[in-house]
C-alpha positions in Angstrom: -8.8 -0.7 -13.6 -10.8 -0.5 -10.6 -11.0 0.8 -7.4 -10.1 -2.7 -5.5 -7.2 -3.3 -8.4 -5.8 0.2 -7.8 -5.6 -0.6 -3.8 -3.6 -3.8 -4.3 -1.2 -2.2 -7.2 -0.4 0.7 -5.4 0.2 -1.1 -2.0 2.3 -3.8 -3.8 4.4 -0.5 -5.2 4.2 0.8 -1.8 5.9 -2.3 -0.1 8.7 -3.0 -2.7 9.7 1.0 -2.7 10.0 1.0 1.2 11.7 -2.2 1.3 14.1 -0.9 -1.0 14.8 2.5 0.6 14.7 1.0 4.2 16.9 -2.7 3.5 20.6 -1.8 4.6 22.1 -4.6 1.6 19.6 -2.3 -1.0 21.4 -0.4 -3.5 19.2 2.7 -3.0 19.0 2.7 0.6 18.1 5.2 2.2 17.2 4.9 6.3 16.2 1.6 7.9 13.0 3.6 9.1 11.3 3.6 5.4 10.8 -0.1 7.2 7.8 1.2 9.5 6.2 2.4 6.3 6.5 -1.2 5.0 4.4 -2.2 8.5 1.8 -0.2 8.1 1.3 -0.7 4.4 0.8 -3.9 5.9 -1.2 -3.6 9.0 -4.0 -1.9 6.1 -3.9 -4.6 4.4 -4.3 -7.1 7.3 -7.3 -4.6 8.8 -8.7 -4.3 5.6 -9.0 -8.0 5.0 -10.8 -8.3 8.6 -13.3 -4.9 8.3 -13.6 -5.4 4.6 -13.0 -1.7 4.5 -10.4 0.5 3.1 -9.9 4.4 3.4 -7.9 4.3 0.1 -10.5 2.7 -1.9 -12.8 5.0 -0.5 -10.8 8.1 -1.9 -10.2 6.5 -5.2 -14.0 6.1 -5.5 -14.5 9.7 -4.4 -12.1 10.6 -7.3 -13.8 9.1 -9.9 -12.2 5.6 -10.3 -14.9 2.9 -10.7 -15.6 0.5 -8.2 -14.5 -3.5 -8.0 -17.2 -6.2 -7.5 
């Protein structure tokens, strides 16, 4: 898998775990606050799209993981 996959896997996990911790009518919730977690999952994505940059792609590729065309 590489690096650009990774990003959009783990941010797609990212979203549905915070929804699901911070939704009140979730069976595992949690606090509504996981919410703000969900926004700046989000707001990443959104300034990633823009910049065409993204810090967690950038570690991934430190760690080894190959890069996406």
């Amino acid at each position: 898998m590489t690096s650009w996959q990774l990003v959009r896997v783990i941010a797609g996990v990212f979203i549905m775990l915070t929804l699901a911790l911070g939704v009140p009518s979730s069976p595992i919730f949690v606090n509504e606050w996981f919410l703000a977690f969900t926004l700046f999952v989000g707001a990443n994505i959104f300034q990633s799209g823009l910049t065409k940059w993204c810090l967690l792609e950038t570690i991934l590729r430190k760690v080894g993981v190959k890069p996406g065309c």
